[in-house]
ROVEX-308437 format. One line per field, with one value per atom (N, C-alpha, C): residue number from 1; residue in one letter; x, y, z. Coordinates in pm, 1 decimal, padded with zeros to 6 digits. Each point is the difference from the previous one (the first is absolute). Layout:
<atoms>
num <- NUM, ...
residuo <- A, ...
X <- X, ...
Y <- Y, ...
Z <- Z, ...
</atoms>
This chain:
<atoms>
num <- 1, 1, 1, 2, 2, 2, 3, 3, 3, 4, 4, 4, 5, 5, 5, 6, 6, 6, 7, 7, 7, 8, 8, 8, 9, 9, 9, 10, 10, 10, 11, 11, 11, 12, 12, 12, 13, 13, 13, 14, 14, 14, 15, 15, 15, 16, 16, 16, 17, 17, 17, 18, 18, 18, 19, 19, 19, 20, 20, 20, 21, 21, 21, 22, 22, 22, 23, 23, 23, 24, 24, 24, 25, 25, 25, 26, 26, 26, 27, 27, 27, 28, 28, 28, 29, 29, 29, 30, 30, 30, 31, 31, 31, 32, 32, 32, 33, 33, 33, 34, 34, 34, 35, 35, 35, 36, 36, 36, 37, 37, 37, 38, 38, 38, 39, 39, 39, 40, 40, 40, 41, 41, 41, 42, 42, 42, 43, 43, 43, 44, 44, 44, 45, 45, 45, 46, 46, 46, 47, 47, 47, 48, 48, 48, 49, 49, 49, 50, 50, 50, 51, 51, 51, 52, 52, 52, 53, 53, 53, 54, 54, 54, 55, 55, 55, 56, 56, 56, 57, 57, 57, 58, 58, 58, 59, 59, 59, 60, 60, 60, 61, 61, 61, 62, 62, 62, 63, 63, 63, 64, 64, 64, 65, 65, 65, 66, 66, 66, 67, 67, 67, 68, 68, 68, 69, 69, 69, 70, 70, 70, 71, 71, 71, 72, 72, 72, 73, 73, 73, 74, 74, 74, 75, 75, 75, 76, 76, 76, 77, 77, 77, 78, 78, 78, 79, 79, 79, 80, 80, 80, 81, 81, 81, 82, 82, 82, 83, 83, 83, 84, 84, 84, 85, 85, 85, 86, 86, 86, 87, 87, 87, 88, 88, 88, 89, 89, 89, 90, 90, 90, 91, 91, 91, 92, 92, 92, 93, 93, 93, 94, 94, 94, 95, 95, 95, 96, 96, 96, 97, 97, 97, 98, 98, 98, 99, 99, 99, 100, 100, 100, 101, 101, 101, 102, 102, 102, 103, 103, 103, 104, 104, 104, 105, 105, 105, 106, 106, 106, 107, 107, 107, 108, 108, 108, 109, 109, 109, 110, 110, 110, 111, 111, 111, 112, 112, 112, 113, 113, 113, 114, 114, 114, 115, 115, 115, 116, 116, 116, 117, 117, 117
residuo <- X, X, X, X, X, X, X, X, X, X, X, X, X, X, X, X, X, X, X, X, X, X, X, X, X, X, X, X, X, X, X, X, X, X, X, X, X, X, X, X, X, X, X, X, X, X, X, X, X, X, X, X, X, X, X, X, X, X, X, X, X, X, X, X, X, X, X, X, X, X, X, X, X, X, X, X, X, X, X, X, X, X, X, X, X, X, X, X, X, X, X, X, X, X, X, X, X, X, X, X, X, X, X, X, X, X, X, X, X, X, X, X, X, X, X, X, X, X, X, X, X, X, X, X, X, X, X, X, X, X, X, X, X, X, X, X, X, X, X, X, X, X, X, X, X, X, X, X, X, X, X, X, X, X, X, X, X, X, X, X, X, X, X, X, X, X, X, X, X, X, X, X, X, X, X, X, X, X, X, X, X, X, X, X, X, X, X, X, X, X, X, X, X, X, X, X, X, X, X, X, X, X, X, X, X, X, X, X, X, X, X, X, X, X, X, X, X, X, X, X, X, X, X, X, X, X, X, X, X, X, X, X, X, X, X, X, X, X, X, X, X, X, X, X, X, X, X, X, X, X, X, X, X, X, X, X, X, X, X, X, X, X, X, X, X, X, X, X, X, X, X, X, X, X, X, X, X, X, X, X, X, X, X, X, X, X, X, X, X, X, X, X, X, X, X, X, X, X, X, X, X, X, X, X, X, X, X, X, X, X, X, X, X, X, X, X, X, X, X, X, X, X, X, X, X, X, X, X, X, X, X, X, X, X, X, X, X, X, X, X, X, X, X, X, X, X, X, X, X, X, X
X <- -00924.0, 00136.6, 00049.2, 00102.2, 00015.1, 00138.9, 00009.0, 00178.9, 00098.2, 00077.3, 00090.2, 00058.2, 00012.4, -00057.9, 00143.2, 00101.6, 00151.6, 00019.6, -00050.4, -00032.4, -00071.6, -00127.0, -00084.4, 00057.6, 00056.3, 00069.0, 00108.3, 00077.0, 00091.1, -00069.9, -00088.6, -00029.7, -00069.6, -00039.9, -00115.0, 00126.1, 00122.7, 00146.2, 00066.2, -00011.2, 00050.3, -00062.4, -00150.2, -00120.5, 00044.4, -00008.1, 00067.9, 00077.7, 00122.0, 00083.7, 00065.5, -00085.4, -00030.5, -00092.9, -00084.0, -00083.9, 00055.8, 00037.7, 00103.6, 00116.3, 00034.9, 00107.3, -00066.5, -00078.6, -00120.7, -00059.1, 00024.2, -00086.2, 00106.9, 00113.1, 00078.1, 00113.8, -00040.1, -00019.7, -00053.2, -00140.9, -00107.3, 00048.9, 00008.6, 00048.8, 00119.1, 00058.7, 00147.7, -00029.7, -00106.5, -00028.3, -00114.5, -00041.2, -00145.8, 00066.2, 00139.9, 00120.2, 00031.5, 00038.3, 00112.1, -00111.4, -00131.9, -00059.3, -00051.5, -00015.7, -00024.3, 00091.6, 00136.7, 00112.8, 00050.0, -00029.8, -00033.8, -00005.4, -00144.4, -00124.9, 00069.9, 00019.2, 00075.3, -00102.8, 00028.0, -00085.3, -00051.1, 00079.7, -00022.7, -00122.4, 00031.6, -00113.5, -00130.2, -00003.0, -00162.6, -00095.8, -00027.2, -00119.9, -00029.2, -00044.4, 00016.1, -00131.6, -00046.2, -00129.3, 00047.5, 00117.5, 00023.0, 00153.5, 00016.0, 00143.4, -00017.6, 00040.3, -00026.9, 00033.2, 00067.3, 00032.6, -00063.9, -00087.2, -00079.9, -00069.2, -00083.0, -00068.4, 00047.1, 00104.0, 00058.3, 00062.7, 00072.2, 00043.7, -00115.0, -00088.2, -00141.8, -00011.6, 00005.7, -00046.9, 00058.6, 00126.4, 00099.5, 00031.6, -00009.3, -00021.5, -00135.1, -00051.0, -00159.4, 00006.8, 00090.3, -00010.0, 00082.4, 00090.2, 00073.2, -00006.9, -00019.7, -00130.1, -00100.7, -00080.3, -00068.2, 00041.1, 00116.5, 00060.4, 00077.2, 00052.3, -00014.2, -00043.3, -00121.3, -00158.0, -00005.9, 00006.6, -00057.7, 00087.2, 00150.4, 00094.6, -00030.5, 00009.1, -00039.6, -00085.5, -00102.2, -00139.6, 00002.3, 00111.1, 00058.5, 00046.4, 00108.2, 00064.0, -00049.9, -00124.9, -00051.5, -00082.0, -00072.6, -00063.6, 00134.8, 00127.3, 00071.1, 00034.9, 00029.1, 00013.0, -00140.0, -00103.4, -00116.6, 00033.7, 00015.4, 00007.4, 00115.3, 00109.6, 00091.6, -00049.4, -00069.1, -00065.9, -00074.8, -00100.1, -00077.3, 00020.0, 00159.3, 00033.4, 00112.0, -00010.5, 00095.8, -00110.0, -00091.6, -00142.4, -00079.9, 00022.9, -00065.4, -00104.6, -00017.5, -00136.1, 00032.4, 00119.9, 00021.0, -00016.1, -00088.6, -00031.6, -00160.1, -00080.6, -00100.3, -00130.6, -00110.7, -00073.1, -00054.1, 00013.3, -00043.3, -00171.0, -00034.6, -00187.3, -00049.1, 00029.6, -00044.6, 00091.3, 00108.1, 00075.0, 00038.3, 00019.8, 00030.6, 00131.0, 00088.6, 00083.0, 00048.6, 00110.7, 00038.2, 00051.3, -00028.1, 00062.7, 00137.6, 00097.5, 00151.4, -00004.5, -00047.7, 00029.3, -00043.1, -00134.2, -00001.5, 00127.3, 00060.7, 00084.0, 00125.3, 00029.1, 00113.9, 00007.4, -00128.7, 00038.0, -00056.8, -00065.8, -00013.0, -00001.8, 00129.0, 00068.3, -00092.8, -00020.5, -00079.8, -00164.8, -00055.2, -00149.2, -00073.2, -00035.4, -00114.2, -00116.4, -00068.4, -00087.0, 00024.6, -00119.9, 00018.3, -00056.5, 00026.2, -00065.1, -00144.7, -00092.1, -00126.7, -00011.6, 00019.1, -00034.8, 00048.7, 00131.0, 00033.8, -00079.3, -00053.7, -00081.7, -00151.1, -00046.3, -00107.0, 00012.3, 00106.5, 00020.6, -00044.7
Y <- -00193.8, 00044.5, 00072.7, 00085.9, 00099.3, -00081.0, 00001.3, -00062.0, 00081.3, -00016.6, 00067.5, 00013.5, -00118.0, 00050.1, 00073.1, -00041.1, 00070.4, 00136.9, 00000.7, 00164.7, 00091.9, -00062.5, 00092.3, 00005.7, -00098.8, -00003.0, 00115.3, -00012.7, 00098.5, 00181.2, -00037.3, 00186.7, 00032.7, -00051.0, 00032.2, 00016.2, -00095.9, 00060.9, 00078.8, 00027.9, 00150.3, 00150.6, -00047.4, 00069.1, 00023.7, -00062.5, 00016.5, 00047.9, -00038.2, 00098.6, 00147.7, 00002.9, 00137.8, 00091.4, -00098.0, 00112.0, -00001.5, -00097.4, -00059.8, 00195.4, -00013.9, 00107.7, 00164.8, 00014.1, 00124.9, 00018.9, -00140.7, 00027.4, 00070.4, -00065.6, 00051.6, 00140.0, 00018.3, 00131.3, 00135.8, -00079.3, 00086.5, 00031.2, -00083.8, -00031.0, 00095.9, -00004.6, 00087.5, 00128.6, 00038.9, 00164.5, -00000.2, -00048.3, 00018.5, 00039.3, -00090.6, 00069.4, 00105.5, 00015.6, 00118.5, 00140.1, -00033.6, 00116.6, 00027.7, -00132.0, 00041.3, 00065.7, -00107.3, 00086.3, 00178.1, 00007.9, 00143.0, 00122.1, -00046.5, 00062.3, -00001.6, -00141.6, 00012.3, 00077.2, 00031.4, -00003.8, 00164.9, 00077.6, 00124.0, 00054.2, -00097.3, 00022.8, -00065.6, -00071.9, -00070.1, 00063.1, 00141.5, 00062.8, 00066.2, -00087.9, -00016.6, 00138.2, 00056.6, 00049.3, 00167.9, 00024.8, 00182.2, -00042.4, -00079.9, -00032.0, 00063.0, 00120.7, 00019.4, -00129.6, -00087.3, -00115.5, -00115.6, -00007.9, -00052.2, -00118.5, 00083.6, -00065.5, -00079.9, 00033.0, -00055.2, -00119.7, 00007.1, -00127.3, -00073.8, 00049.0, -00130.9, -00012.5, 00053.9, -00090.2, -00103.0, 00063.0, -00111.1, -00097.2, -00001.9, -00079.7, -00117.3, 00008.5, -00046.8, -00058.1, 00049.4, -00053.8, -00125.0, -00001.4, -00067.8, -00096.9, -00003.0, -00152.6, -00044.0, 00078.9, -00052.1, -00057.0, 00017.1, -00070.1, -00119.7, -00047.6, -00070.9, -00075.4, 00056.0, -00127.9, -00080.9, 00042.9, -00074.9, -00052.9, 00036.1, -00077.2, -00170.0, 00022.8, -00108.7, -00091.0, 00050.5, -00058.8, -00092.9, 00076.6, -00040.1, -00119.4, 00008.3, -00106.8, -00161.4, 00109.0, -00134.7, -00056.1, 00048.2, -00038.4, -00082.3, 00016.5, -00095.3, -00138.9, -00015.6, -00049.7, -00106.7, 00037.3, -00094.6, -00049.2, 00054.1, -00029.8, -00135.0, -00005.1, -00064.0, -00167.2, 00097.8, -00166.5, -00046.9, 00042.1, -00017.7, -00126.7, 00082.2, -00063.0, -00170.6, 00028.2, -00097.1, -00128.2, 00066.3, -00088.0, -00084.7, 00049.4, -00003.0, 00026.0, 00114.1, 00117.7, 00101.3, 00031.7, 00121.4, 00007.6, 00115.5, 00031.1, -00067.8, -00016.4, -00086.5, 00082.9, 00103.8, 00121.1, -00107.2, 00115.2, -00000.5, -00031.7, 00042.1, 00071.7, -00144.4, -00028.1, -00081.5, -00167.4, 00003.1, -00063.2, -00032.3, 00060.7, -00015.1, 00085.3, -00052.7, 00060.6, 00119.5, 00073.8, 00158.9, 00014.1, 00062.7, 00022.9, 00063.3, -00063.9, -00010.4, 00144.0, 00116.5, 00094.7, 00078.9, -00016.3, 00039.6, -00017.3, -00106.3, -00051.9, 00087.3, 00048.5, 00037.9, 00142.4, 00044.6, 00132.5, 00044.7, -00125.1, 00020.9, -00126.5, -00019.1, -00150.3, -00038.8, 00068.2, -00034.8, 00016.3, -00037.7, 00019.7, -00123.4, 00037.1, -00148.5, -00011.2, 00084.3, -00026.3, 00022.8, -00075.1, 00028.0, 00146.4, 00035.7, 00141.8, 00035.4, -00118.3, 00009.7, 00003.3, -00039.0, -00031.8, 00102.4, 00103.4, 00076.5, 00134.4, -00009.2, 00114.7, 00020.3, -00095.6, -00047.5, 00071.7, -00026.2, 00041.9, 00146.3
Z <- 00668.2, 00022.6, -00124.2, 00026.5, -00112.6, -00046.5, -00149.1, -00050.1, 00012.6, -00002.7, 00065.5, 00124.4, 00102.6, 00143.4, 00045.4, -00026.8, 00014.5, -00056.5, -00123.2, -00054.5, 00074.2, 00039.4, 00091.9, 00165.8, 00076.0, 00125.7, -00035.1, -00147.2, -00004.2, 00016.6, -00092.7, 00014.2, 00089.8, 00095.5, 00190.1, 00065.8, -00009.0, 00093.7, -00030.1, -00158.3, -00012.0, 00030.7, -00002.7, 00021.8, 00142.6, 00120.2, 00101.6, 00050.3, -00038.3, 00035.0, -00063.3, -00147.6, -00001.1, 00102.7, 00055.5, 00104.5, 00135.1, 00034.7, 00087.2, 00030.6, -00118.5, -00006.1, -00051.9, -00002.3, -00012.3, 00131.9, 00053.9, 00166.8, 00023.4, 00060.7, 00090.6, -00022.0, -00154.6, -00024.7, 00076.3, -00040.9, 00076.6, 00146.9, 00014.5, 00182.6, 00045.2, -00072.1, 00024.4, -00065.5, -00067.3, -00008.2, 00112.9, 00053.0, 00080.5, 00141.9, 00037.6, 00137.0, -00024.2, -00133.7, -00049.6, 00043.4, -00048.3, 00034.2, 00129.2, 00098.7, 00140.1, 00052.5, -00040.5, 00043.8, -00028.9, -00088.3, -00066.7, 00082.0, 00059.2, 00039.1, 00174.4, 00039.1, 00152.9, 00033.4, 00210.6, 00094.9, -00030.8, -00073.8, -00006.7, -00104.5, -00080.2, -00149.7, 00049.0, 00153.5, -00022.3, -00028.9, 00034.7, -00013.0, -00161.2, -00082.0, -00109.2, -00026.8, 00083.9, -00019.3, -00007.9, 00102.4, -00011.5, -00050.0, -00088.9, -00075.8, -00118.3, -00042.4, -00150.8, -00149.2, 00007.8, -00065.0, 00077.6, 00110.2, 00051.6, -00084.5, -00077.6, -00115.6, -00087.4, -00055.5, -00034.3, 00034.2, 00107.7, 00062.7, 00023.4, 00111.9, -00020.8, -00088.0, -00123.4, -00149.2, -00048.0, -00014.3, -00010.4, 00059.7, 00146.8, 00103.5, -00055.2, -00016.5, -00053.4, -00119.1, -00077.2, -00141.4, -00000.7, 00077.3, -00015.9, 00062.2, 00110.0, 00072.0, -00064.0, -00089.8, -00066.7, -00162.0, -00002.2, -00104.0, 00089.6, 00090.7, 00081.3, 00023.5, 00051.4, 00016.4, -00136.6, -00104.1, -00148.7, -00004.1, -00012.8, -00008.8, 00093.2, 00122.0, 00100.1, -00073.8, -00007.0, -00059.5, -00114.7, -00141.1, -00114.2, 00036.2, 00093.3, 00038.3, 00074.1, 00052.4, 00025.3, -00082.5, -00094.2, -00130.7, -00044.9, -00053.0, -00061.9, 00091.8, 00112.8, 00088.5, 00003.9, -00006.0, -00025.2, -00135.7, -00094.9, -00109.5, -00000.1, 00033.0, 00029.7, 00061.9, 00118.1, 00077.5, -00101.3, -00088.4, -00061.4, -00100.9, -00081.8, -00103.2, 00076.8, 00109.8, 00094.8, 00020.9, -00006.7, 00054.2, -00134.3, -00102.0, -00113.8, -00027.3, 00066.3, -00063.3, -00029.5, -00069.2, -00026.5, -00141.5, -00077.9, -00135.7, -00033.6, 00126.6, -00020.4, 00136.6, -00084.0, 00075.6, 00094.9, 00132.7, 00144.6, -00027.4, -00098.9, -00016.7, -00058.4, -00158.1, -00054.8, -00035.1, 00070.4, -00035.3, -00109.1, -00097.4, -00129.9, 00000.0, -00125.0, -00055.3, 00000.7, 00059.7, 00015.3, -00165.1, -00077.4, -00097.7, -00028.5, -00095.6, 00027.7, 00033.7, -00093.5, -00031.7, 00077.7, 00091.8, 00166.7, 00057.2, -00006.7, 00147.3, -00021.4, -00199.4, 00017.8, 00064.4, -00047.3, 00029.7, 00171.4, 00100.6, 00129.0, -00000.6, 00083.1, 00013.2, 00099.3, 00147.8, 00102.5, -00014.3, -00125.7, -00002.8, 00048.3, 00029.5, 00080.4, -00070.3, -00070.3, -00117.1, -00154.9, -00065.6, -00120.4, -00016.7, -00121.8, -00061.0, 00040.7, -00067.4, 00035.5, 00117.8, 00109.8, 00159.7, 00046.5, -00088.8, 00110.6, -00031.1, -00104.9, -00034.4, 00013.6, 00040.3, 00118.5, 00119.8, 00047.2, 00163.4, -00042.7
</atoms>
């Protein structure tokens, strides 16, 4: 178990709902641009800004997706540390090092194990 356990519960819920609030960011430019585009812009292909919009369209779901993903990496992390395995590698069971955890709160391995993979 890592010390601190209120320090670290603190920075995975702030971790959270910073992405928490980057998602739904995302989310509200990802309408803004369907909406945009409306039934007239679908044919993104003889649209001269076409390209564009699918790009943007694209980029931004795919900032999206990671976001999601992020979130659920902290979210395990959370159960983790709820469970008392959090700060303690998936691989070798040994020790996450502090200075791993600070700078990727949701790591599930240590250094060595993850640089293996």
């Amino acid at each position: 178990m890592v010390a601190g356990q209120a320090e670290v519960s603190a920075v995975l819920a702030a971790e959270r709902a910073a992405i928490c609030q980057r998602l739904e960011q995302l989310e509200r430019e990802f309408t803004g641009i369907v909406e945009a585009v409306g039934p007239a812009g679908a044919d993104d292909e003889h649209d001269p800004e076409g390209a564009t919009i699918a790009f943007e369209r694209q980029h931004v779901a795919a900032l999206a997706s990671q976001a999601r993903d992020h979130l659920a990496q902290i979210e395990a992390a959370m159960r983790r540390l709820a469970q008392g395995g959090y700060g303690i590698c998936e691989d070798c069971a040994q020790p996450i090092p502090a200075a791993r955890l600070a700078a990727r709160p949701a790591a599930t391995t240590c250094l060595s194990c993850a640089t293996r993979r």
